[in-house]
C-alpha positions, 0 to 999 in steps of 0.5 A: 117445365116447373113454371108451367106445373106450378101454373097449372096446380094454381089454377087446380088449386084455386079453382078447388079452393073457390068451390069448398068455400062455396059448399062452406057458405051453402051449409053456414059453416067455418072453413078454416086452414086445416080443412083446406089444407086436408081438402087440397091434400085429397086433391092431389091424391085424386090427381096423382090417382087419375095420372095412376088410372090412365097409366095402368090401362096404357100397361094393361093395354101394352102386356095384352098386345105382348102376349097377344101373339101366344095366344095366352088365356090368363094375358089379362090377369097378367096385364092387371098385376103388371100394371098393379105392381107398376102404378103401386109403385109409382103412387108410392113415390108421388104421393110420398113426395107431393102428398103425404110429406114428412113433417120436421122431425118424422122420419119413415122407414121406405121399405116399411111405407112401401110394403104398406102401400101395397097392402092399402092398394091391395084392399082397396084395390083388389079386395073391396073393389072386387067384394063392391063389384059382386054386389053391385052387379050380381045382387043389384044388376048394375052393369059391369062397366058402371059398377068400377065408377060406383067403387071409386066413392067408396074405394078412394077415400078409404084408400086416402084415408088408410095411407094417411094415417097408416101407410105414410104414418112416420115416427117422431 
């Protein structure tokens, strides 16, 4: 199973790699190994972000029909903090294991960087999403089904940048 993992992230990665070395040549600049280490850093966010996405609708999905026999107002509020405090945690683990990695010497506190986490996903992901979402749609009259993939420009690389450098952040 870790051959066909490592498979599969060889062809993301080359496959990501390939396409930063075209934009590079198409705007004349120097790509250089710290770019694409960041780059290929931000790409296994991204994936472990869509494996998180997909993951929470399925909670989301599962607590609705839970409590669909009780005739609940407030299942779909239960089934968004579930699935948040869920795939919060599990984005916790992944990134700390495949993304953001303790470099020799660091060392980080779990609960310190797990409270952290939470704190980023708060914002990006209740917070601004929500403050983005009005905006979009009762200010700009976008629908409600497209302002959540506009959120996604802003949100996921604020959320990239803030658990890099604050929620991850060890101590040398």
């Amino acid at each position: 199973m870790k051959q066909i993992g490592t498979f599969l992230w060889n062809i993301i990665e080359t496959i990501a790699i390939f396409c930063l070395e075209l934009l590079f040549k198409i705007i004349h600049k120097d790509l250089t190994e710290e770019i694409k280490d960041g780059f290929m850093q931000f790409v296994k966010f991204g994936i472990i972000g869509v494996i998180n996405t997909v993951l929470s609708y399925l909670i989301n999905v599962f607590v609705l029909l839970v409590l669909a026999p009780y005739n609940v107002e407030w299942d779909f509020v239960a089934g968004n903090m579930v699935a948040f405090i869920i795939t919060v945690f599990i984005s916790f683990l992944l990134n700390g294991h495949f993304v953001f990695k303790k470099e020799e010497g660091e060392t980080r506190s779990f609960w310190k960087t797990l409270l952290r986490t939470y704190i980023a996903y708060g914002f990006t992901g209740i917070i601004l999403t929500n403050v983005l979402s009005f905006i979009w749609i009762n200010l700009l009259g976008v629908s409600k089904f497209i302002a959540p993939l506009i959120n996604l420009i802003a949100s996921v690389p604020l959320n990239f940048i803030i658990n890099k450098l604050w929620a991850f952040k060890g101590e040398k």
